[in-house]
C-alpha positions as CSV (number, residue, x, y, z in Angstrom):
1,X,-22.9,190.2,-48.8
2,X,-25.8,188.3,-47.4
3,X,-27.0,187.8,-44.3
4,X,-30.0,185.6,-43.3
5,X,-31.7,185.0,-40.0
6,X,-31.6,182.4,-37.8
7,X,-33.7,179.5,-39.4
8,X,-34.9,182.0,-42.5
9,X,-37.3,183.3,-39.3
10,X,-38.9,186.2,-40.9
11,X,-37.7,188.4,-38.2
12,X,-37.3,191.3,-40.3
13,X,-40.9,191.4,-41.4
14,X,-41.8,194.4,-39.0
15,X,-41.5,197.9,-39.7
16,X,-40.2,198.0,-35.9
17,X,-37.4,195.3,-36.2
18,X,-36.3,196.4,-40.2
19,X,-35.8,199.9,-38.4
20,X,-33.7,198.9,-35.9
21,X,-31.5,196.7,-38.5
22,X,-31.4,199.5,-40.9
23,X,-30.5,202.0,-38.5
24,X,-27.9,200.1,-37.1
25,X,-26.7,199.1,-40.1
26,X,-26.0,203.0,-41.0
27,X,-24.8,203.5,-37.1
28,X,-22.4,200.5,-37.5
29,X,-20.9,201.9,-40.4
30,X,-20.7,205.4,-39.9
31,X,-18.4,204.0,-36.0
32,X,-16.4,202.1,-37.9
33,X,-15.9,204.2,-41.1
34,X,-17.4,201.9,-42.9
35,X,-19.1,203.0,-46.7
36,X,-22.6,201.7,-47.0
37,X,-23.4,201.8,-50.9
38,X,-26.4,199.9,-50.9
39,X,-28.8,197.6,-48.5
40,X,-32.0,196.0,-48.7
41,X,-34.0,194.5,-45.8
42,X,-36.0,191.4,-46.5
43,X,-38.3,189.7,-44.1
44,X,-35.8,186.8,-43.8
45,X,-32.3,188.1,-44.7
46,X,-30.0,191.9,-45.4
47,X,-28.4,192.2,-48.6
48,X,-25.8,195.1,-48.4
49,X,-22.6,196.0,-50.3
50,X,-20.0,197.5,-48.2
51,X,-16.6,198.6,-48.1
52,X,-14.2,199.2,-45.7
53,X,-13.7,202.7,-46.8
54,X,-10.9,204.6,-44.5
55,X,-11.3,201.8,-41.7
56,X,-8.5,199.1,-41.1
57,X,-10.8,196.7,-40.1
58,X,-11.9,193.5,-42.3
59,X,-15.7,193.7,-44.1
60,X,-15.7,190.7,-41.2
61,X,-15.1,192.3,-38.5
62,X,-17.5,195.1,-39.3
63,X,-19.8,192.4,-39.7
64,X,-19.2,190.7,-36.3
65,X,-20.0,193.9,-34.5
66,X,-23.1,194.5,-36.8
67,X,-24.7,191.2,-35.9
68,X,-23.4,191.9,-32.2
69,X,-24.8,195.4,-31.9
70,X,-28.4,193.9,-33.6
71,X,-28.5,190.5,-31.3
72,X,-27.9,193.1,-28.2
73,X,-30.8,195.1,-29.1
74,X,-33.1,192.4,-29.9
75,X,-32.4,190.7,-26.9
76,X,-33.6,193.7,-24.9
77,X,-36.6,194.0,-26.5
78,X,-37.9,190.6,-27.7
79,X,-35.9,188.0,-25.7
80,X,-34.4,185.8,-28.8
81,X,-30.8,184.7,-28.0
82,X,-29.9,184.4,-31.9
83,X,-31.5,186.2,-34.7
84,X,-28.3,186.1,-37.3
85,X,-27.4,182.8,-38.8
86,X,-23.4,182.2,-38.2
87,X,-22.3,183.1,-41.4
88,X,-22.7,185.0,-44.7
89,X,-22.2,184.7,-48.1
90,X,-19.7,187.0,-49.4
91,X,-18.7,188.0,-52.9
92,X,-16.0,190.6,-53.9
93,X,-17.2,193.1,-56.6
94,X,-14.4,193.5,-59.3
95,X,-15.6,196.3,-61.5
96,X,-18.0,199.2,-62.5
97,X,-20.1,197.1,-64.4
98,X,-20.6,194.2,-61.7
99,X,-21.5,196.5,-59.0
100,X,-23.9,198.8,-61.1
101,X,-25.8,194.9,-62.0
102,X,-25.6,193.8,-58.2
103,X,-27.0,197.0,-56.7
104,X,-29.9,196.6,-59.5
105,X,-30.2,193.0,-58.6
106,X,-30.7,193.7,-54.8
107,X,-32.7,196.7,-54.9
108,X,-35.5,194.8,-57.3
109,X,-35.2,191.8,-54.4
110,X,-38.5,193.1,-53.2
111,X,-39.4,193.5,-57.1
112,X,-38.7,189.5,-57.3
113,X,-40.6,188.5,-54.5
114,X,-43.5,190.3,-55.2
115,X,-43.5,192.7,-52.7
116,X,-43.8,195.5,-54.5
117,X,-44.4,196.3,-57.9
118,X,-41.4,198.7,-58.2
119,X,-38.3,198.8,-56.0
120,X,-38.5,202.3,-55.5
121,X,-41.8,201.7,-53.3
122,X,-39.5,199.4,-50.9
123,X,-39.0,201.3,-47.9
124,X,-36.0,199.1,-46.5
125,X,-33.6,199.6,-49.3
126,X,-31.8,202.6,-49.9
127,X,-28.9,202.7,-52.2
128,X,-25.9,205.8,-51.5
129,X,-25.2,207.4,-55.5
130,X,-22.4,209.7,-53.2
131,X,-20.4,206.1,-52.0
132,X,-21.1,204.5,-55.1
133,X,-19.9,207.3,-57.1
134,X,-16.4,206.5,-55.3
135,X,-16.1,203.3,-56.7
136,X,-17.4,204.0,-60.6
């Protein structure tokens, strides 16, 4: 799924702030049983494929208290009242092959964008070979 920021604000930009996020992120899944098989932190939106693993609550849900969690810890620190656009764009990942291409496609994001030359330099992405390996 994606998730952007309020108004594409480059929020996400800091080491600071894509710390927090990426931290939670793990924290949020790890509460919830969630499996975290791959994320990547841009300035201005989170890509990350996750699956409910043994939880019983919706990819939605887990989202809901993501954003929650982040927007509470933000508004400690920095005063913004919103830093998560509404909604997201979802997709469900069918096979081996699709998710093998979509964690490729996220993980050269920063690749894309010219951030770095080679995704493995990115350090706000991280991809899980132990999850993944459950679903392959």
């Amino acid at each position: 799924m994606t998730v952007c920021t309020e108004n594409k604000e480059r929020i996400l930009g800091s080491e600071v702030n894509a710390r927090i996020v990426a931290n939670e992120l793990l924290k949020t899944a790890k509460d919830l049983g969630f499996n975290i098989l791959c994320y990547c932190l841009m300035p201005d939106h989170l890509h990350v494929i996750v699956s409910p693993g043994e939880s019983t609550l919706s990819v939605s849900k887990f989202l809901n208290i993501f954003k929650g969690r982040t927007t509470a810890i933000f508004r400690e620190r920095k005063d913004l009242k919103k830093i998560w656009q509404r909604s997201a764009f979802d997709h469900v990942i069918r096979t081996e092959e699709n998710l093998k291409g979509i964690i490729e496609y996220i993980r050269n994001n920063p690749v894309r964008k010219g951030i770095v030359e080679n995704a493995d330099d990115y350090p706000y992405s991280e991809s899980f070979d132990v999850e993944i390996r459950k679903y392959t």
